[in-house]
C-alpha positions, 0 to 999 in steps of 0.5 A, spaced: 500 500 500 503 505 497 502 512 502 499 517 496 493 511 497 492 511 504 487 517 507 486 515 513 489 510 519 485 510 524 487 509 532 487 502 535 481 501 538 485 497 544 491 498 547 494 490 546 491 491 538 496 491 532 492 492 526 489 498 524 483 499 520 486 503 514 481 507 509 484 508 502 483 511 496 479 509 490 483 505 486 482 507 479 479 514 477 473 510 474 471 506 482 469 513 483 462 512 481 455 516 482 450 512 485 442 513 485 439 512 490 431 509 492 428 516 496 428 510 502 434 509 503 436 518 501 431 519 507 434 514 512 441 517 510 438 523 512 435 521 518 441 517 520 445 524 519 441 527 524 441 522 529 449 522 528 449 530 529 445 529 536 450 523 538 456 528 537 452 533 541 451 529 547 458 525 547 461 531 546 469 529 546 467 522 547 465 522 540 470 520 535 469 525 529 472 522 523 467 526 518 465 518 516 457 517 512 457 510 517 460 510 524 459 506 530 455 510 536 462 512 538 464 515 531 469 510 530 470 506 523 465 501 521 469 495 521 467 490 514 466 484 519 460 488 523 457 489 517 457 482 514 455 480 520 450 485 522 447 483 515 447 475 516 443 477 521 438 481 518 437 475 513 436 470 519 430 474 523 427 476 516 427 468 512 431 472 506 435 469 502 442 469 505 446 473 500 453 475 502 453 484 502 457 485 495 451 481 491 447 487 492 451 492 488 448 486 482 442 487 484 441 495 484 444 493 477 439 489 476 434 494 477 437 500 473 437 495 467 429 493 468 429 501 469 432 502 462 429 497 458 436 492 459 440 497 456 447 495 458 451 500 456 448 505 459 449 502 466 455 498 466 459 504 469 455 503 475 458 496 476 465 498 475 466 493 470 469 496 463 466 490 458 460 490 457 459 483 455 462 482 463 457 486 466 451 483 462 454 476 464 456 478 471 447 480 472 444 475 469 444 471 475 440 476 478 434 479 474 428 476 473 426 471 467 422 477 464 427 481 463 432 476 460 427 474 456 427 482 453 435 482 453 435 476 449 430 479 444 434 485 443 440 482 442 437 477 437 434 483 435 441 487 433 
């Protein structure tokens, strides 16, 4: 990891802990991508944003503030474990199908592919794959028999 990549290191969280969390740059200029979001989940973040403003508020200097979207009650980084573990169980008490948390980023492009009539090229900077074909491959799993059956009518169409 070079140190031009690293934007932050952030403080052990004990003191007997000799790994840190490391918050790194995008690797490419194209990982920096603009998403859309439901309305939903825009007005969660809002939501949280508040509720985060008032745990700074309270905890004063006990509040960590890395300036983080996501942070723990303290303000400390979210570690990946506790994310995936948080969603496992979310799957669990839910009966959802349990799916590990990157498959989500197909299924939102799923979506933005029903959305657009299955025109792959127009969403395929959203996956951050640069092929095409790739991104279509990488999809199909995740979209439903109609919208296959449409992609594949275009396709045959062309």
């Amino acid at each position: 990891l070079k140190e031009k990549d690293i934007i932050k290191i952030f403080p052990t969280q004990k003191p007997q802990c000799t790994t840190r969390l490391v918050l790194k740059a995008p690797k490419t200029e194209t990982s920096n991508r603009t998403v859309w979001l439901p309305k939903t989940v825009a007005e969660l973040l809002v939501q949280y944003k508040k509720d985060q403003q008032e745990l700074k508020e309270f905890l004063g200097s006990a509040y960590n503030d890395y300036n983080l979207v996501i942070a723990l009650d303290n303000g400390n980084p979210v570690e990946s474990r506790i994310v995936r573990d948080r969603f496992q169980k979310l799957c669990e008490e839910n009966d959802y199908e349990i799916v590990v948390f990157h498959s989500l980023r197909h299924l939102s492009t799923g979506y933005k592919l029903k959305m657009t009539n299955g025109d792959v090229k127009s969403v395929q900077g959203d996956t951050g794959l640069t092929d095409s074909d790739m991104a279509l491959l990488g999809l199909l799993k995740s979209l439903s028999p109609e919208m296959k059956e449409q992609l594949l009518k275009q396709t045959l169409q062309k």
